[in-house]
C-alpha positions as a printed Julia matrix, in Angstrom:
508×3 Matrix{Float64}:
  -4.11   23.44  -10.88
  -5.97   24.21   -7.4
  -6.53   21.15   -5.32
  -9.95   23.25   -4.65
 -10.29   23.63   -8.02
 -10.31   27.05   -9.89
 -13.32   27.33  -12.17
 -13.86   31.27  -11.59
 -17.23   30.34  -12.98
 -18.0    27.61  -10.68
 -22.02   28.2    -9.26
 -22.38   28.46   -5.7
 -25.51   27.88   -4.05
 -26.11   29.57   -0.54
 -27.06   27.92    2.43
 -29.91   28.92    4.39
 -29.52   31.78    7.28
 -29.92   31.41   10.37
 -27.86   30.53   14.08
 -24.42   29.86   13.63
 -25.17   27.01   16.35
 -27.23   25.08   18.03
 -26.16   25.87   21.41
 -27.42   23.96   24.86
 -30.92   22.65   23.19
 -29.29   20.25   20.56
 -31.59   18.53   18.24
 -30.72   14.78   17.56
 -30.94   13.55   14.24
 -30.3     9.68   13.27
 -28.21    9.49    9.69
 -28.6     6.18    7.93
 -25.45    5.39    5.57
 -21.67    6.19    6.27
 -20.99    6.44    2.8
 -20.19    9.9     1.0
 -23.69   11.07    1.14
 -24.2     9.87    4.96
 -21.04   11.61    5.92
 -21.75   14.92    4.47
 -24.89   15.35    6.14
 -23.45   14.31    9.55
 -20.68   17.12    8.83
 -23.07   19.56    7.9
 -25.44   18.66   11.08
 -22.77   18.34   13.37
 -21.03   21.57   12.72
 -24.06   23.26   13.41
 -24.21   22.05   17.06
 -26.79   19.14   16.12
 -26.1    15.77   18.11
 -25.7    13.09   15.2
 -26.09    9.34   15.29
 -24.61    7.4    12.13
 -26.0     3.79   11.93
 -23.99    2.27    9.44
 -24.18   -1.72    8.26
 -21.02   -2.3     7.32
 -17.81   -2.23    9.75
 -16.18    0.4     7.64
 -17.14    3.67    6.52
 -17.02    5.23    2.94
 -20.35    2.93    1.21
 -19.35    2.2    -1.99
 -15.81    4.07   -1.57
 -15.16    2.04    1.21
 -11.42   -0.37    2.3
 -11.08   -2.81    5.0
  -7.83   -4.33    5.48
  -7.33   -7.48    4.29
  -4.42  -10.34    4.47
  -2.89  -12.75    1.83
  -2.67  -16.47    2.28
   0.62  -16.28    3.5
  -0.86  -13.79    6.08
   0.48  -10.98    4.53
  -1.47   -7.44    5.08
  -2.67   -5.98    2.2
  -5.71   -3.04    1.65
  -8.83   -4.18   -0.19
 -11.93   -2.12   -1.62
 -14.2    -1.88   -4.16
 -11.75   -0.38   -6.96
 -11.0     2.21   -8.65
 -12.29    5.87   -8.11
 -11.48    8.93  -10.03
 -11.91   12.55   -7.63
 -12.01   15.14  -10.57
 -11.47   18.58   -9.37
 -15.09   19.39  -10.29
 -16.06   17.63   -7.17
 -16.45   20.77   -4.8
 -18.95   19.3    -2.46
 -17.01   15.81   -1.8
 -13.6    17.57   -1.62
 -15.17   19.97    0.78
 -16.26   16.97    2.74
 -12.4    15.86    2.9
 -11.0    18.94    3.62
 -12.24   18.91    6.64
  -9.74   16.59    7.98
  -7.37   16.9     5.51
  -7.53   20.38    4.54
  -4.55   20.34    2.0
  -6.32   16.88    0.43
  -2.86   15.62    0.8
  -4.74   11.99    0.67
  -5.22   12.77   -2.95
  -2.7    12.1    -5.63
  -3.14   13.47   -9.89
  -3.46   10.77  -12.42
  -1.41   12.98  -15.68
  -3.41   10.78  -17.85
  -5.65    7.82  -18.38
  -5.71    6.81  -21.75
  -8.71    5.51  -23.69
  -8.31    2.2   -25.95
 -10.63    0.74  -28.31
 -11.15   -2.88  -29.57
  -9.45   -1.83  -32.45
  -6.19   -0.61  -30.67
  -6.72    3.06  -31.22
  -6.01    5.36  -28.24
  -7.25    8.42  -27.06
  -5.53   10.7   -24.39
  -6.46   13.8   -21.91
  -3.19   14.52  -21.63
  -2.19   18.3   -22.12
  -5.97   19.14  -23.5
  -6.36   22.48  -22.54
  -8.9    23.26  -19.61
 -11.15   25.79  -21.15
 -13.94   24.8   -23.21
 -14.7    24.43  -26.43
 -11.05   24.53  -26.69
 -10.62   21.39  -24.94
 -13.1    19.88  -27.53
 -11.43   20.78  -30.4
  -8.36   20.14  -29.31
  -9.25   16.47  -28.41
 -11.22   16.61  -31.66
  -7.53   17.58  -33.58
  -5.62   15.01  -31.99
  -8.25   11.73  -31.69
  -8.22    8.92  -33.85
 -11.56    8.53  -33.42
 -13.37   11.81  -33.67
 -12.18   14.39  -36.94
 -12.61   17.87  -36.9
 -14.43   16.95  -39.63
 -16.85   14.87  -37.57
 -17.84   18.4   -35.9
 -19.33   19.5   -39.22
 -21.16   16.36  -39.72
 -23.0    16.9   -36.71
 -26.68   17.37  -36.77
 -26.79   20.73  -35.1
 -30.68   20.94  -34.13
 -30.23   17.18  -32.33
 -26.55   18.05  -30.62
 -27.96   21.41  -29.71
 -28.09   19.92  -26.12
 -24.53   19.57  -25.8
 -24.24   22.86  -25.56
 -27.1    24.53  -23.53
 -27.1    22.18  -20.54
 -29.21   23.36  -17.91
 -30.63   21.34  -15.07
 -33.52   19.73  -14.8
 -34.76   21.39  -18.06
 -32.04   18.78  -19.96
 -33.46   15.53  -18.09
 -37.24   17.02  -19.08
 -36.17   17.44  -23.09
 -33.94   13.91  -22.99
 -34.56   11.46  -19.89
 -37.18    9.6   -22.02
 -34.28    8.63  -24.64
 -31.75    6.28  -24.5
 -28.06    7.54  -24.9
 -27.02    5.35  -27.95
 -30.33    6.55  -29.7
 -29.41   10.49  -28.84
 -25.59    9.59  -30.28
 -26.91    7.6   -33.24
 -29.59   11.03  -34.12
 -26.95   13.45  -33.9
 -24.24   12.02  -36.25
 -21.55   11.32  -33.9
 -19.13    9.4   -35.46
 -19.26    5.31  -34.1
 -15.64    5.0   -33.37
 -15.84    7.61  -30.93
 -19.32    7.02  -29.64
 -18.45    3.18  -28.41
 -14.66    4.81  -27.26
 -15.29    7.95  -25.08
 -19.0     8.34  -24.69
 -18.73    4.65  -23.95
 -16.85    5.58  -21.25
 -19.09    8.03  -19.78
 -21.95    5.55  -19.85
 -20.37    2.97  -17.91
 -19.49    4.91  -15.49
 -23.08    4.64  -14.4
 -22.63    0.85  -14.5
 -24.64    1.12  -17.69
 -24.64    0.68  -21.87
 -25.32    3.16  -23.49
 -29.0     2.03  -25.0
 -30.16    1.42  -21.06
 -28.73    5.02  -19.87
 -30.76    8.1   -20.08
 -29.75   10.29  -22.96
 -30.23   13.29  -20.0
 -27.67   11.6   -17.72
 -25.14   11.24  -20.35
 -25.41   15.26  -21.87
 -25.42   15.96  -18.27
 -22.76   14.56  -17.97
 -21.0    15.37  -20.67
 -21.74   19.02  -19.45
 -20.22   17.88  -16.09
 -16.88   16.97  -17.28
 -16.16   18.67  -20.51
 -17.79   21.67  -22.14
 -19.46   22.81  -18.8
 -16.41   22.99  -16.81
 -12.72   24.24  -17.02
 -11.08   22.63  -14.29
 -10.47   19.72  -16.97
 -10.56   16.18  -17.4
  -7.68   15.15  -15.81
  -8.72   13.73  -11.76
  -7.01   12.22   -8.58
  -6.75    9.69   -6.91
  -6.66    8.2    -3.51
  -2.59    7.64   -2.76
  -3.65    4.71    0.19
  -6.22    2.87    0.55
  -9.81    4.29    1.24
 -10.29    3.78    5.02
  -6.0     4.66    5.58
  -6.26    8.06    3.39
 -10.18    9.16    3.57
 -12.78    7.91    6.44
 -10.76    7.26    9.05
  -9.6    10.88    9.47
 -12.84   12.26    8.53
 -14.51    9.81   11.67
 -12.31   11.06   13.83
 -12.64   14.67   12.76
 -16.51   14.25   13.61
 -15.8    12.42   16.46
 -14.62   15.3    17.62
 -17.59   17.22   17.09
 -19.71   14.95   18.87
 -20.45   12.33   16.25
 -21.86    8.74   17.12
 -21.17    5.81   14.82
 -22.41    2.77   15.3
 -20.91    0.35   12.55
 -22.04   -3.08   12.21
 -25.96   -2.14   12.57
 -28.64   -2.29    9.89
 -31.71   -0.13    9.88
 -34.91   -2.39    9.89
 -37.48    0.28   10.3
 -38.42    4.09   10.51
 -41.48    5.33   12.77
 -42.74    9.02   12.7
 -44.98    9.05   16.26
 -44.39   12.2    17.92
 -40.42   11.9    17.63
 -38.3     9.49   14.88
 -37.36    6.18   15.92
 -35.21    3.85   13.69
 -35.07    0.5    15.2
 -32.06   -1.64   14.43
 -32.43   -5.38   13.15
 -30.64   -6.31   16.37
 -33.1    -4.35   18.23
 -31.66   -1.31   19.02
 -33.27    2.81   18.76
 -32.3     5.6    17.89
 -34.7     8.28   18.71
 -34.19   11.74   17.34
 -35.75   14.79   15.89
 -35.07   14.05   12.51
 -33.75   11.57   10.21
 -31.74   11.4     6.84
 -32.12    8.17    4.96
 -28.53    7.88    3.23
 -28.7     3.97    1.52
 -28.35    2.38   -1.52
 -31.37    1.93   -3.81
 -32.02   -1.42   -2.72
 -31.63   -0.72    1.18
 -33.89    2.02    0.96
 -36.98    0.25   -0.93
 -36.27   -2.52    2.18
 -36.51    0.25    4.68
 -39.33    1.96    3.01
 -41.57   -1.25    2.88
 -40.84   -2.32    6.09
 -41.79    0.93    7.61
 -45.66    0.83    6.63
 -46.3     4.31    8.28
 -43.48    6.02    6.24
 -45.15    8.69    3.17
 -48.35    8.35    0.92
 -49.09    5.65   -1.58
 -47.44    7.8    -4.17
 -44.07    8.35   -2.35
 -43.82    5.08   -1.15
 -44.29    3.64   -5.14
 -41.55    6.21   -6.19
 -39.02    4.44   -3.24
 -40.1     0.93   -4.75
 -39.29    2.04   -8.31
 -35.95    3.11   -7.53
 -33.78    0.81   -9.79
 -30.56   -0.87   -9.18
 -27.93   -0.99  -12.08
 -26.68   -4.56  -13.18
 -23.96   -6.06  -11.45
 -20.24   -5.06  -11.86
 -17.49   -7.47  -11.13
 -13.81   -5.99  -10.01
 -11.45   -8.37   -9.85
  -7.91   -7.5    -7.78
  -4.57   -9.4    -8.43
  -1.37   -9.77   -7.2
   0.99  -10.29   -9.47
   4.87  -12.31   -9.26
   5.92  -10.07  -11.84
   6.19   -6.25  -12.41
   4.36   -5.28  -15.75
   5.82   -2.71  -18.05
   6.81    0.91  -16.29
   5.7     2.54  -18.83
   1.54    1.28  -17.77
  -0.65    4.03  -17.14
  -2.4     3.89  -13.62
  -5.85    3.88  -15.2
  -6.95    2.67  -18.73
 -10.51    2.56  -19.49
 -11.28    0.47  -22.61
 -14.62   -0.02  -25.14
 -14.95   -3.2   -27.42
 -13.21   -5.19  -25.08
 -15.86   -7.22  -22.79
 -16.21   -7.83  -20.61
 -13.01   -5.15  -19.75
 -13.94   -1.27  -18.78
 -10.9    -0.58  -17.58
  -7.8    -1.59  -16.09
  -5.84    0.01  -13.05
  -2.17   -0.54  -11.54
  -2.24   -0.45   -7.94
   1.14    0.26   -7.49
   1.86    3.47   -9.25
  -0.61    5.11   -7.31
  -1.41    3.16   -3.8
   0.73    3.15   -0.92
   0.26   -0.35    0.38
   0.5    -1.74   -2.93
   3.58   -0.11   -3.81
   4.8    -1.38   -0.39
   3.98   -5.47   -1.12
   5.73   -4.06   -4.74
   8.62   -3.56   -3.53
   8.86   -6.24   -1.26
   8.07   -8.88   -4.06
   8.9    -7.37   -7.61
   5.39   -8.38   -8.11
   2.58   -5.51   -9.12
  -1.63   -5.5    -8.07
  -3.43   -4.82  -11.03
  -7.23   -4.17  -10.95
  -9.67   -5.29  -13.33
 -13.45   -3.59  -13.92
 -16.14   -5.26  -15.51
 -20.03   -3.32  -15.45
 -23.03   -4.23  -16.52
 -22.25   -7.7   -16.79
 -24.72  -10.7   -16.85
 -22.23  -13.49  -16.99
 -21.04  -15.7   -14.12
 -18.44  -15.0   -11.85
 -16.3   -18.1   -13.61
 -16.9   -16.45  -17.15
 -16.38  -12.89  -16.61
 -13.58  -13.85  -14.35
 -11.84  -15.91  -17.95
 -12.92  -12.52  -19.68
 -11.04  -10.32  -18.31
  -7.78  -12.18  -17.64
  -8.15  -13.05  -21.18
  -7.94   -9.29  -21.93
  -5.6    -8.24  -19.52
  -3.18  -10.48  -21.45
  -4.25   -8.98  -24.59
  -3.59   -5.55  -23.32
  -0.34   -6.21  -21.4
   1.34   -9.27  -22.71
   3.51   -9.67  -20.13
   1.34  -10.86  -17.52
   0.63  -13.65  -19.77
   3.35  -15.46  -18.05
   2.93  -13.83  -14.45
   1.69  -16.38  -11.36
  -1.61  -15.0    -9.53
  -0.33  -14.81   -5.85
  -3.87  -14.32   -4.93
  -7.03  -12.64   -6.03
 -10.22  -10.66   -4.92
 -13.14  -11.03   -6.8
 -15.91   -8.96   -5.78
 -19.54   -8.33   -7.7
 -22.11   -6.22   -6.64
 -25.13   -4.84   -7.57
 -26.15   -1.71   -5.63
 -25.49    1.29   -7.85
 -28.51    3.12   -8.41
 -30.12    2.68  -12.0
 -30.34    5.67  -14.46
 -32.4     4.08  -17.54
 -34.78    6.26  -19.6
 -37.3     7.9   -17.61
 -36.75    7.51  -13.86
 -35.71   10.66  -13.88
 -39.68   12.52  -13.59
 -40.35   10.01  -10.29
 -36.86    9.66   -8.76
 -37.01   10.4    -4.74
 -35.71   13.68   -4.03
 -34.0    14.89   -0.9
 -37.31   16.57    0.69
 -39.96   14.05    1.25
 -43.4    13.91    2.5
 -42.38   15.06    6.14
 -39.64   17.74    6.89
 -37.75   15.73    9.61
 -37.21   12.9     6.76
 -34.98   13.56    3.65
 -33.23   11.16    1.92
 -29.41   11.53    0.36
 -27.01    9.36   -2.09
 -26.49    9.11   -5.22
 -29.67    7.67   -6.65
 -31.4    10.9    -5.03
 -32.65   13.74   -7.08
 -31.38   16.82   -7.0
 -31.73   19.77   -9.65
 -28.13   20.65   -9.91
 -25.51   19.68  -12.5
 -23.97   16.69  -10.31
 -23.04   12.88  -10.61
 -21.55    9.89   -9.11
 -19.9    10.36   -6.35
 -20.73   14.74   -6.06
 -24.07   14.12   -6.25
 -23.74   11.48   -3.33
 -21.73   14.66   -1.41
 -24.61   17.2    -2.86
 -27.33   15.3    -1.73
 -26.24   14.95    1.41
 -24.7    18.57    2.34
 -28.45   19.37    0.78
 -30.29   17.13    3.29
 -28.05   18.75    6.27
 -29.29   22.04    4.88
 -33.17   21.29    4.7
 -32.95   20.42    8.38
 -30.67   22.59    9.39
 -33.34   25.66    8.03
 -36.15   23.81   10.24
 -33.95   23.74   13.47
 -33.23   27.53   13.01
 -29.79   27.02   12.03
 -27.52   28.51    9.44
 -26.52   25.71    6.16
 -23.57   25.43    3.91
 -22.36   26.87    0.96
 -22.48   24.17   -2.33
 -21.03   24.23   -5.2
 -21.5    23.35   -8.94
 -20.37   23.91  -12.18
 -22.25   26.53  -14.24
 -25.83   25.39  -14.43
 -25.69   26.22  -18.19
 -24.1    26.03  -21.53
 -20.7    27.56  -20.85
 -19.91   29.03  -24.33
 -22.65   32.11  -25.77
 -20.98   30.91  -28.96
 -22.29   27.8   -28.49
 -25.23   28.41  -26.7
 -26.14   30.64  -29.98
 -24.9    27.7   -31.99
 -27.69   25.27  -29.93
 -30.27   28.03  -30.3
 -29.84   28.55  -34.24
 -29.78   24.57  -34.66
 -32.63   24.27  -32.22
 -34.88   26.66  -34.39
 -34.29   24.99  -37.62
């Protein structure tokens, strides 16, 4: 398998013409974020010859995919982030955002498998699925303990009929207004698998599946399995996020002429004659343009605190913007090796408050390093969508992790990172019809993450990278300049056998 993937049908979608540079009169433009989405449209703006400012609040790059170093209470150094992130091979915008200082993506190691276990102890497994769909469908159909071949005949052919003929936005317009549990429950799929792998899909947008929108999930679905060929099977970082990612990629547009200023938080945007975003510790930035790159909930802050900023209708589809609940990951370093034989990555269902369960060590370099200085092991536990305290969830999931791998039932906690946050964008049943897009009411101003709208089949963490390549490209057209080259998987049903399939049950 490509580390640039191989999908021969893979979509691209041109960039627009125009100078291959800026030349001596640079436009400036001010880029708010330096997460995924904040860094691809400083790439895409800065190759171009455009002078870039990136105000950033945090003292690290990456947003949500962020690491900071951290130290132990023995003062040892150890890496800290946010947990766990899977880079499929499907992500053509983000790894094109990395190759650019790291053009053999060297920073990225393959997970073989990550295994999929139910309350009920059944497991289901990527490994060896073949890449091509439907193949890979029915193959995983064959083998699962939770989902027959039989189950594919049960299937209510005029509901599942979107499975197969994915095509974006026209899926969000025919499903955004239902939940995804409801669109599993009408089609027949079978409840084992439904709270096991579509489970699984679901919270990957911090959500359950009856507060996700049925679009997002077939979308998804679409995304990852029947849409695409370069399979299921992802990478991962091999060090920790700032080590192996940002820090290159800063330097890289350093290089080009990049400003960061870390540490700063946007208070306000004015549009009077040129853009001016004032800092909260008083310092402007005045450019040409600006690209709002944020979280949901930093945005609506900016937005309302920047009165002259869009109409009344704009402005109330900013304060709509939804956050998803809060997700606790909780890091620990363990006395004690667990079993060799652990996956990396296991992401559960029935188990709450556990999604999923990681082992530092088999994949990340510094903690494979404190590994082997200890015999101990960091292992990483995910909760989403939770409402519980910190104290409670906290009981949860050590409860389960001993469940799951009995022995680190009698392991000593070293020390441990809790962290909970709460600004993933929300994806409920229909936000999809008001969700900010990249354009906006003024073409110097477009907005980019991934809680943005864009009309291509993206998510997570490529639609952060879309987004933002897309926002370089809307101002890059406006300054005269030529854009960049995205790309998608097929923005359709993959199969004409199952496209017909949809069509036949559709017009029952």
């Amino acid at each position: 398998m490509s580390r640039n993937g191989s999908d021969r049908r893979r979509q691209a979608w041109p960039g627009p013409p125009g100078r291959a540079s800026a030349g001596e009169q640079r436009p400036r433009v001010v880029v708010v974020g330096g997460g995924i989405a904040g860094l691809a449209a400083a790439t895409g703006l800065a190759e171009r010859g455009v002078a870039v400012d990136v105000v950033e609040q945090c003292d690290h790059l990456g947003g949500r995919v962020g690491g900071w170093p951290d130290a132990l209470p023995d003062g040892t150094p150890v890496a800290m982030n946010r947990g766990f992130h899977a880079f499929f091979r499907q992500y053509y915008n983000l790894r094109a955002l990395l190759r650019r200082s790291d053009p053999a993506l060297s920073a990225l190691t393959p997970v073989e498998d990550y295994p999929l276990i139910d309350g009920a102890g059944r497991r289901d497994t990527f490994r060896g699925l073949p890449q091509t769909p439907p193949l890979n469908a029915v193959a995983f159909a064959l083998r699962s303990p939770t989902f027959r071949l039989r189950d594919l005949i049960r299937l209510d052919a005029r509901a599942a009929a979107p499975l197969a003929a994915v095509s974006v936005p026209q899926t969000y317009e025919l499903l955004d207004d239902l939940d995804a549990a409801t669109f599993l429950h009408d089609i027949n799929f079978p409840e084992a698998a439904r709270h096991l792998a579509f489970e699984v899909f679901a919270r990957s947008f911090f959500a359950r599946p009856e507060t996700l929108s049925a679009g997002e999930l077939v979308t998804m679905f679409h995304i990852y399995f029947l849409g695409s060929s370069e399979g299921l099977i992802f990478d991962v970082a091999n060090a920790n996020f700032d080590v192996a990612l940002w820090n290159p990629l800063r330097r890289y547009l350093e290089r080009e002429g990049v400003r960061f200023h870390t540490d700063a938080r946007a208070a306000a945007v004015t549009l009077d004659g040129a853009m001016t975003v004032t800092g909260t510790d008083g310092r402007v930035w005045t450019a040409d343009a600006a690209v709002l790159a944020t979280d949901p909930a930093s945005l609506r802050t900016l937005v309302a605190s920047s009165p002259e900023l869009g109409d009344p209708d704009w402005r109330a589809r900013v304060a709509a913007m939804g956050s998803a609940p809060p997700f606790v990951v909780l890091r620990l370093w363990l006395d004690r090796a667990v079993r060799p034989d652990r996956a990396a990555f296991v992401a559960t269902g029935g188990r709450d408050p556990l999604d999923n369960i990681s082992v530092l060590d088999r994949y990340e370099r510094e903690a494979a390093e404190w590994c082997s200085a200890t015999g101990g092991s960091v292992v990483e536990l995910h909760a989403y969508s939770v409402s519980a305290d910190d104290t409670e969830v906290r009981r949860g999931l050590l409860a389960r992790m001993h469940e799951l791998y009995p022995e680190t039932a009698a392991a000593s906690i070293v020390a441990e990172r809790l962290l909970r946050r709460d600004d993933c964008p929300r994806f409920a049943p229909g936000d999809f019809a008001d969700r900010p897009t990249v354009a906006t009411f003024d073409p110097r101003l477009k907005l980019a993450g991934d809680g943005i709208r864009i009309d291509l089949p993206v998510a997570l963490m490529e639609r952060a990278a879309t987004t933002g390549w897309t926002a370089a490209n809307e101002l890059l057209a406006g300054f005269g300049l030529a854009g960049h080259t995205v790309h998608t998987v097929p923005n359709r049903g993959r199969s004409a056998v199952l496209r017909r399939l949809a069509t036949a049950g559709s017009a029952r």
